[in-house]
C-alpha positions in Angstrom: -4.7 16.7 -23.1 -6.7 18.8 -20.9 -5.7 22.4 -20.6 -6.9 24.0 -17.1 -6.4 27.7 -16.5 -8.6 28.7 -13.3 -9.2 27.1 -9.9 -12.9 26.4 -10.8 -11.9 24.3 -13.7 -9.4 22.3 -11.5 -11.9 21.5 -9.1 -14.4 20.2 -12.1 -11.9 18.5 -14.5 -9.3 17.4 -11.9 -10.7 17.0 -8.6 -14.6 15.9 -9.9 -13.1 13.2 -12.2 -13.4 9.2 -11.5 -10.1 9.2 -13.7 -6.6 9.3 -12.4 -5.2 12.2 -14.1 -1.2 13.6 -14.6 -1.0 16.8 -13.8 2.1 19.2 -15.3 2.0 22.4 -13.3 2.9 25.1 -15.3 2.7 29.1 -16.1 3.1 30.6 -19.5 6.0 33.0 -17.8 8.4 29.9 -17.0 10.9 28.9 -19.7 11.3 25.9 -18.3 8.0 24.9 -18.5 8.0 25.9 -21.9 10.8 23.8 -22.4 9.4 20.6 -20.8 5.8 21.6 -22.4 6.6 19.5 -25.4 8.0 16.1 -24.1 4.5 16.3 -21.7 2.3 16.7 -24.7 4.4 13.9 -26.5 4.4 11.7 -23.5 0.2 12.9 -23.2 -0.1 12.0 -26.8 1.3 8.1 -26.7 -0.8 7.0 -23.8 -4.1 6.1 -23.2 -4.3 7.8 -19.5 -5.9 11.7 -18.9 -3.0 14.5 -19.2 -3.4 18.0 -17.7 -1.3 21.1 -18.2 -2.8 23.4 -15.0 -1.3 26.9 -15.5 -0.7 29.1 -12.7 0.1 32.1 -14.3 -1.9 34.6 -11.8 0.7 35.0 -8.5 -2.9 34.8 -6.6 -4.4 31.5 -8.2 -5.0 29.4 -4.9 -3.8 26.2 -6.6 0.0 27.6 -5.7 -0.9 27.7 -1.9 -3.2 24.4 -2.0 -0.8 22.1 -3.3 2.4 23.9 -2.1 3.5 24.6 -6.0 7.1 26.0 -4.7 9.0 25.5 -8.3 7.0 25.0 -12.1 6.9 23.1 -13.9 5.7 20.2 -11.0 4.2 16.9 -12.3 1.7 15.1 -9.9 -0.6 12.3 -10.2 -4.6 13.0 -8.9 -6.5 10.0 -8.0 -10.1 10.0 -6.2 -9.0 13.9 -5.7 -5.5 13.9 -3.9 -2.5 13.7 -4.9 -1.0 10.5 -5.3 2.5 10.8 -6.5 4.3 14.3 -7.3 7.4 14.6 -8.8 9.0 18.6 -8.1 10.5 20.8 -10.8 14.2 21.7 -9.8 14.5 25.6 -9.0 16.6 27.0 -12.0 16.2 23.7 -14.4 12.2 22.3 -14.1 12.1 19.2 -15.3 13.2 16.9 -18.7 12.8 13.5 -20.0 14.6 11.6 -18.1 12.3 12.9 -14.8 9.0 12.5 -16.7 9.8 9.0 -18.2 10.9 8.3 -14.1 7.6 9.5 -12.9 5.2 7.8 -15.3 7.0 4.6 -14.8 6.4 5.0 -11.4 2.6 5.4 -11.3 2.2 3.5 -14.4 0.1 0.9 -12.1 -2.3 3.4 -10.8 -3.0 4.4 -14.0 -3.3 1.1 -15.4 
């Protein structure tokens, strides 16, 4: 699982790859995020497809503006360099592993 931490890396590892890649939006402030960290690295770990976790821990990282990151953690799908599929985290809860589960079923074909 790919861990990205600046907007340059995003571009490169995320937005420069040929491979669709799930993407959990996270910061290392959010206990939610901490929360649903390890059912993402689990799910990451059982599948053959490209995980990120993208943290967006500085207020001014563009990446919270350019893809309207309102609530972490947020799970989307990149492919050719948009977003595909996105799945928000709830404001107060995130997410858990019913939602992920829900979501990679969901885009399961892209991947595939």
């Amino acid at each position: 699982m790919l861990k990205v931490r600046d907007p340059d890396a995003f571009q490169r590892e995320i937005l420069g790859s040929k491979e669709p890649t799930v993407v959990m939006f996270s910061a290392t402030w959010c206990p939610f995020c901490r929360r649903f960290q390890a059912d993402f690295e689990r799910l990451a770990s059982s599948r053959p497809w490209r995980f990120a976790a993208v943290y967006l821990d500085d207020e001014d990282n563009p990446l919270w503006d350019d893809y309207a990151v309102e609530v972490v953690p947020t799970l989307a799908l990149f492919r050719d360099g948009t977003i595909a599929a996105r799945q928000d985290g709830v404001l107060g809860y995130g997410l858990d592993k019913k939602m992920i589960a829900e979501f990679v079923r969901g885009v399961e074909p892209v991947l595939a």
